[in-house]
Residue, then its C-alpha position, 0 to 999 in steps of 0.5 A: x293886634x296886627x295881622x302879622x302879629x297874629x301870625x306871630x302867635x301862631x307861628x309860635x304855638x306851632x313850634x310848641x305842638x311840634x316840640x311836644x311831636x318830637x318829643x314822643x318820636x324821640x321816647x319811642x325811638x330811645x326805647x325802639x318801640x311803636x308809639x303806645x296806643x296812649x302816644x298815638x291818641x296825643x300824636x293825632x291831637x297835636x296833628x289836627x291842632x297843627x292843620x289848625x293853625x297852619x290854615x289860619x296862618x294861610x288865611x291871614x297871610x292871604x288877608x294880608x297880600x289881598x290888603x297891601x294889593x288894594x291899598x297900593x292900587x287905590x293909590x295908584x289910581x288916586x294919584x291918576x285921577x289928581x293928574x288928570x284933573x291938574x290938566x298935566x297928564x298927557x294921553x298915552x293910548x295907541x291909536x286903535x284904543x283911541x279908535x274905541x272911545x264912547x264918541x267913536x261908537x255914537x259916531x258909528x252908531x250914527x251911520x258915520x256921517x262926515x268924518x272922525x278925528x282924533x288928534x295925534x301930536x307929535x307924530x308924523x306920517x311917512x310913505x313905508x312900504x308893505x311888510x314882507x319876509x325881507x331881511x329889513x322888513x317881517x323877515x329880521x323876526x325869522x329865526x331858522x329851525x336848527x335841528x338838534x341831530x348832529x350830521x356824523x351821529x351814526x359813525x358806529x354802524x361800521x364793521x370793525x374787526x374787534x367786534x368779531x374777535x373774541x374778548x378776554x377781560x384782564x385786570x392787569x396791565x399785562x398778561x402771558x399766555x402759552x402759544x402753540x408753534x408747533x409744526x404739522x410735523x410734529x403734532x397734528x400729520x405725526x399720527x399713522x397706521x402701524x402694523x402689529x407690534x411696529x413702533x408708533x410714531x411719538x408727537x411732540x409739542x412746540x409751546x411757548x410763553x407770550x407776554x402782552x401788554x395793553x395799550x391806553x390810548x385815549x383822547x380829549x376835548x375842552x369845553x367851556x363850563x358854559x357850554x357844558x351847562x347850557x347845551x347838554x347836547x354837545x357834552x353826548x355828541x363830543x363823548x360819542x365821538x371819542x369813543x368812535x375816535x378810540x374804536x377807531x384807533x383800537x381796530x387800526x391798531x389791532x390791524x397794523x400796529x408797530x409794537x414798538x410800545x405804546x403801541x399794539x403789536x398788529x396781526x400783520x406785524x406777528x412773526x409766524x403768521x402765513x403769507x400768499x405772495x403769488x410769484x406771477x400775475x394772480x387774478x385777486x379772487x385766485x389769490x383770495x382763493x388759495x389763501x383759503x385753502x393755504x389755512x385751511x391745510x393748517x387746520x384754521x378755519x378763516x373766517x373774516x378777510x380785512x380789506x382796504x376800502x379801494x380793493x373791496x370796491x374793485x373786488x365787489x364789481x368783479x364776477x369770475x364767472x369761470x373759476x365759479x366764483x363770484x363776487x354776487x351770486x349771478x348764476x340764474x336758478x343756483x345758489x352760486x359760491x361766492x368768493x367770500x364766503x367769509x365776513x368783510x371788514x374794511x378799514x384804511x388801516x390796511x394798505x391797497x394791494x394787501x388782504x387779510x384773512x383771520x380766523x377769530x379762534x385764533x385771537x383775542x382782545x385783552x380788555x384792561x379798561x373799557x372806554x371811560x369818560x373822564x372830566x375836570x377842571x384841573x388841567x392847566x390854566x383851565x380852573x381860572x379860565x372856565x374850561x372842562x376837559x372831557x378824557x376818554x380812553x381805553x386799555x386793550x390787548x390782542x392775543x394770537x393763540x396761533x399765528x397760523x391763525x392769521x395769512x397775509x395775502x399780496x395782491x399781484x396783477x387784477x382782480 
């Protein structure tokens, strides 16, 4: 009997043993109960008989490997030993193993006297020069370091004016809410001392419906099922950079949107908000100034002002040390006000020259869909042709619960 019939056998036995397991597993199962204590002594027989013949099997699978390997290397150097006794076999050693001849270590042994020669046929010598790191010589085996950070990888440390706002979730793709317009007035001045039995003042109320829709906006990418199998890297890169690209959209569009649908209806496009547009030449920290207190007279507190990135520059390097406000605190020993006093957003969504101050109790974003990735071969020819398309979007909605809320400053003369 051969060592793969022996195999055989027992691989036969071991599937009889595992039958007979799964016979006592499926009787307890069947019955939903534990193994009886007469089952459990049968189970541990069986186990220990399959060890048994699963060691065997491993040592005649090893015999047999160890055997095929010495049969082919005895071959192998049978037939060398016929070549070289034939005359026919030509020497392949490279000149430092024919360096390592037993002649060779008598020689050098000797003192090495006279010289040692070893026959090279068929090569030829030629001047070369040294091996160094140029292109043609060493360096043609030197490959760059790349590192695997992305340069633009850190674009969402910017301060955004969504990120100071409140957030609503919503489940709809549209949603009403009651907006207070009413005047000072007629609310929040009506209030008055009155003498006994004098008539009081009535207040009243202005509300009204508003309804705001949630704009998608989105973004994508093709990547080819190669890439995106071989570099894991660029598939988190590209999904980062679109959920900046849909940030950044979403702020802009939260700031200066048209309305006119898809697109957002922005909080400088809101009709009722409050505006600052000095009739003459106003230094900027002024106008800045006044708009504070314009909100503040209608009981809103501002509290982030949106400027372009130029203004914000101009405005930053200007001290007003006179009016007692200050771009920096410069005054020697003093905690002195600044002008802000307020949280800066700057974004390129807002034109030069225009300010925004915001008090974020008096909006919200409407959160429909957070950012979500989406990805598919099904787009076009992109099946037949190995192309994935990465999507993302994001549904959102801003809500002004009070357009007094929000003043528009324009800037006249310098900061």
């Amino acid at each position: 009997m051969s060592v793969i019939d022996i195999v055989r056998e027992n691989f036969k036995a071991r599937a009889e043993l595992q039958g007979e397991l799964r016979q006592i597993d499926e009787a307890a199962t069947n019955d939903k109960r534990d193994y009886t204590d007469d089952e459990k002594v049968v189970i541990d027989e069986k186990r220990a008989a399959l060890k048994a013949i699963d060691d065997r099997i491993t040592a005649n699978l090893e015999i047999e490997a160890r055997s095929e390997a010495i049969g082919n290397g005895l071959d192998a150097f049978l037939g060398a030993v016929a070549d070289r006794d034939s005359g026919e076999v030509e020497d392949t050693r490279s000149i430092g193993e024919r360096f390592t001849t037993e002649e060779f270590r008598k020689w050098a042994e000797g003192g090495a006297r006279g010289q040692f020669a070893v026959d090279l046929p068929g090569l030829d010598f030629r001047a070369v020069t040294n091996t160094t790191l140029g292109s043609t010589s060493g360096g043609a085996f030197v490959v760059p370091q790349r590192l695997s950070r992305i340069g633009r990888d850190f674009l969402d440390r910017r301060t955004y004016l969504l990120d100071l706002l409140p957030h609503i979730p919503i489940g709809v793709g549209s949603v009403e809410y009651v907006q207070d317009q009413s005047p000072q007035a007629d609310m929040s001045d009506k209030a008055a001392e009155v003498a006994e039995a004098g008539a009081k003042p009535q207040a009243g109320i202005t509300m009204t419906v508003v309804t705001e829709a949630a704009a998608t906006i989105a973004a994508w990418v093709n990547i080819t099922r190669q890439t995106a199998a071989d570099v894991p890297q660029i598939r988190g890169y590209l999904d980062g950079r679109l959920r900046y690209s849909l940030r950044r959209r979403a702020d802009a569009q939260a700031i200066n949107g048209d309305g006119v649908s898809p697109n957002l209806e922005g909080l400088l496009n809101r009709t009722g908000i409050l505006t600052h547009a000095p009739a003459g030449a106003e230094g900027w920290h002024v106008s800045i100034r006044k708009g504070i207190t314009t909100m503040e007279n209608n009981e809103v507190v501002p509290e982030i002002i949106v400027l372009n990135p130029t203004d914000a520059e101009t405005f930053d390097l200007t001290n007003e040390a006179v009016a007692g406000l200050h771009a920096v605190p410069n005054v020697a020993g003093e905690s002195a006000r600044t002008a802000w006093g307020l949280t800066q957003v700057r974004s390129t969504a807002i034109a030069a020259g225009t300010a925004m101050l915001v008090d974020p109790m008096a909006v919200a974003v409407f959160d429909r869909q957070a950012p979500t990735a989406y990805m598919t071969d099904s787009h076009a020819s992109n099946f037949t042709s190995n192309i994935l398309t990465l999507l993302l979007e994001a549904r959102v909605g801003l809500g002004l619960f009070d357009p007094k809320g929000v003043l528009e400053i324009t800037f006249n003369a310098g900061p």
